[in-house]
N, C-alpha and C positions, 0 to 999 in steps of 0.2 A: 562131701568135702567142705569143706568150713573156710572162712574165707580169713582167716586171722593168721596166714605165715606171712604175710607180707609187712608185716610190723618193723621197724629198722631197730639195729641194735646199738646201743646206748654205750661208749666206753669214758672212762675215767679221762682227765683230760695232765699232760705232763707239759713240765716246760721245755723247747727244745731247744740246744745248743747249735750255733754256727754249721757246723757239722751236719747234723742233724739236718739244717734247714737246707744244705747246698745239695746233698743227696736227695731228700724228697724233690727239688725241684729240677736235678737229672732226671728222674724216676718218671713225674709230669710230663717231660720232654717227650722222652721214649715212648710213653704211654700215648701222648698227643698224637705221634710220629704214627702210630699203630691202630689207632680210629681214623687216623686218615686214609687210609689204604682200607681198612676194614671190609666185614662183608658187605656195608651197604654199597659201596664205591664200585665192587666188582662185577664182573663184564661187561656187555656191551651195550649202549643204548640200541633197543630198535629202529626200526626205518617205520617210518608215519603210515597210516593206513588201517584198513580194518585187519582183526586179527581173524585168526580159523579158529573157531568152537568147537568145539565135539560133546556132544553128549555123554554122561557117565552113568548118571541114571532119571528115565524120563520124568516121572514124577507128575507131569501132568499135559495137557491137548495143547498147550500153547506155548511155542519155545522161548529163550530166554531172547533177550532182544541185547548187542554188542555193539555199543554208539562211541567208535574213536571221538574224541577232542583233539584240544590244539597240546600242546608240550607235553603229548604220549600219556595224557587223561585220557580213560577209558569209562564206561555207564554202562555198568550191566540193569538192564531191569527186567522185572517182568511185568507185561502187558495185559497178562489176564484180569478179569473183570471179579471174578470170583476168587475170593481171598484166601481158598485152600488150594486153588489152583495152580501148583507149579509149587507147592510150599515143601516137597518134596524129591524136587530137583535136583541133580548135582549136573554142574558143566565144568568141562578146564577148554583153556584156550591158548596159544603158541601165538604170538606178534609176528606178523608180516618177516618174511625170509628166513625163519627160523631155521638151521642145523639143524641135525642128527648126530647122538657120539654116544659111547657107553661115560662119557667122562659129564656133567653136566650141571649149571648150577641157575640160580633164576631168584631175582628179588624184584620186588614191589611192595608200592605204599598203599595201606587202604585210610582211605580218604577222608569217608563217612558212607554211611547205612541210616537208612528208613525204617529196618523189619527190625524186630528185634529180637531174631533167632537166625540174622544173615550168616551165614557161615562163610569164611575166607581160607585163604590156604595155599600151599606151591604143589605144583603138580609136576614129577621127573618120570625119565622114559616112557615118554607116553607113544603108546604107539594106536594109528585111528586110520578108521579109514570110513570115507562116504558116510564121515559126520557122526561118528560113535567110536565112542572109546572100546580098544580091544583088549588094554592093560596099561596099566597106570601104578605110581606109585606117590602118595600125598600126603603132605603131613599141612594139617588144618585145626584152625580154632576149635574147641571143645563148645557146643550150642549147646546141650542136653544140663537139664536145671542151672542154667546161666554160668557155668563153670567156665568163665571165656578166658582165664588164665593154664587151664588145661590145652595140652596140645596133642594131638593123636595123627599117627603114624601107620598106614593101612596100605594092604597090595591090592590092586584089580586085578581083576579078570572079565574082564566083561562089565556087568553092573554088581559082579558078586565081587566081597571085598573081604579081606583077612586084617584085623589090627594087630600089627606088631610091636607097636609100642604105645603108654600113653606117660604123657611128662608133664609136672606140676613146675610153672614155671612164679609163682606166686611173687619172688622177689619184686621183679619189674616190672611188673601188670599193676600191682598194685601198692598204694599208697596209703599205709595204715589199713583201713575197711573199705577206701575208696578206690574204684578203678579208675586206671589213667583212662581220657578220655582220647580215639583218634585224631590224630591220625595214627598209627602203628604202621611198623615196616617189616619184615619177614626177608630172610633168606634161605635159600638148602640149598644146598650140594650132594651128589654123589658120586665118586671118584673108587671104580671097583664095587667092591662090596661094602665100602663104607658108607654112611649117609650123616651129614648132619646141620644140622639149622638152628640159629638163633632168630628172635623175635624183639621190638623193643616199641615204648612209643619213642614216638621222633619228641618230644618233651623232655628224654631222659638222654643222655649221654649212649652212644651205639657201641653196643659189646665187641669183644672179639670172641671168633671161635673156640669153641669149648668149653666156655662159661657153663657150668651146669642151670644157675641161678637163670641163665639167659636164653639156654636152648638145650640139647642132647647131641650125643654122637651115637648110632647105633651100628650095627652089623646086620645087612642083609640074607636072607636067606640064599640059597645057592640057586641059582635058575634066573635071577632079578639084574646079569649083570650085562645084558642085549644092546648092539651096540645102536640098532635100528630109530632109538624112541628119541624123543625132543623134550626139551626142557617148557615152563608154560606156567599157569597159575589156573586157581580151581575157586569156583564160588557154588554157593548151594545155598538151598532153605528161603529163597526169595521168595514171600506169598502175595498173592493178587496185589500189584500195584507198587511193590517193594521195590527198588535200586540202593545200589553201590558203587562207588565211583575206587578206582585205583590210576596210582601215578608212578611215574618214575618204573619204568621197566629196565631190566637188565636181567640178560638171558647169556651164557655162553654153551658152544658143544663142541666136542673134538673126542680126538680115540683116547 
């Protein structure tokens, strides 16, 4: 995939009339009115503390290491000495007092990365027990031939995974041939059988739902809609020595 949609489009330029000018800057309003509330803003901060990890797939001897900060910074690293170790990992993790609902939604900022094949992501109904994931559903950064404006969309079961969708979000990612640089901020939701997520850097102006250019809405398969699992976020691909830092959590569950 080629990295040249992200090019912006060029339109002729008109003069506008009084009129003209009083409506685009109602339009402003409304629009302003509607990034404010947006997905970044929704649910709930967590409560301070270390979060529960689970495992999604091992990937290597030495587990991922989960260092809370102060205003809900998180440090995922890994500790391995050996720089294939662990480079094949996947973890997601729930904050401190996290609900259970079939209703669910979950955002976070990623901060900055070290590796340069980190992968980030939101992880919904997640259901785990005694530190391993039993099923899971994630949609995460595209890392395979540096496609990080890709987003993919996969079920769990175990450590075996099914993609059910993959979305070229090229717009917003990037600028001209150049990628925005982190921070980036991510949302998803799933409400029923629907699912859907926008992504943006915090640089650009934050989408509302349903932007194609900004995220996807999909339809889950039938079996996916349990009301058991917790909402959380997912990180992978850290090799010997790698961290990534995420900020600003907001997680909501209910029926």
């Amino acid at each position: 995939m080629g990295a040249h949609g992200g090019v912006g489009r060029h339109r002729g330029r008109r003069r506008r009339g009084p009129g003209a000018i009083l409506l685009a800057l109602v339009v402003a309003t409304v629009v302003a009115g509607t990034v404010a509330s947006g997905p970044g803003a929704h649910g709930a901060t967590p409560a301070a503390g270390a979060p529960s990890p689970s495992v999604l797939v091992p990937g290597g001897t030495v587990p991922y290491r989960f260092t809370p900060g102060a205003s809900g910074r998180l440090t995922v690293s890994n500790p391995a000495t050996v720089p294939s170790d662990g480079a094949q990992a996947r973890w997601v993790w729930s904050p401190p007092g996290t609900a259970s609902g079939p209703t669910e939604s979950a955002c976070d900022t990623w901060d900055s990365q070290t590796g340069t094949i980190t992968q980030q992501g939101v992880a919904l109904r997640v259901v785990a027990g005694g530190g391993t994931v039993r099923s899971a559903i994630t949609v995460t950064k595209n890392v395979y031939a540096n496609t990080v404006w890709v987003f993919n969309v996969h079920l769990w079961t175990g450590s075996d995974y099914h993609l059910i969708g993959q979305y070229v979000l090229k717009h917003d990612l990037l600028d001209g041939h150049r990628l925005d640089p982190l921070p980036w901020r991510m949302c998803a939701e799933a409400t029923g059988a629907t699912l859907r997520f926008v992504v943006w850097p915090l640089s650009r102006r934050e989408p509302a739902w349903g932007d194609p250019d900004d995220g996807a809405t999909l339809t889950l398969p039938a079996g996916w809609e349990y009301a058991d699992g917790r909402p959380g976020f997912y990180v992978g691909h850290l090799h010997g020595g790698d961290r990534a830092t995420f900020s600003d959590p907001r997680v909501t569950a209910g029926p």
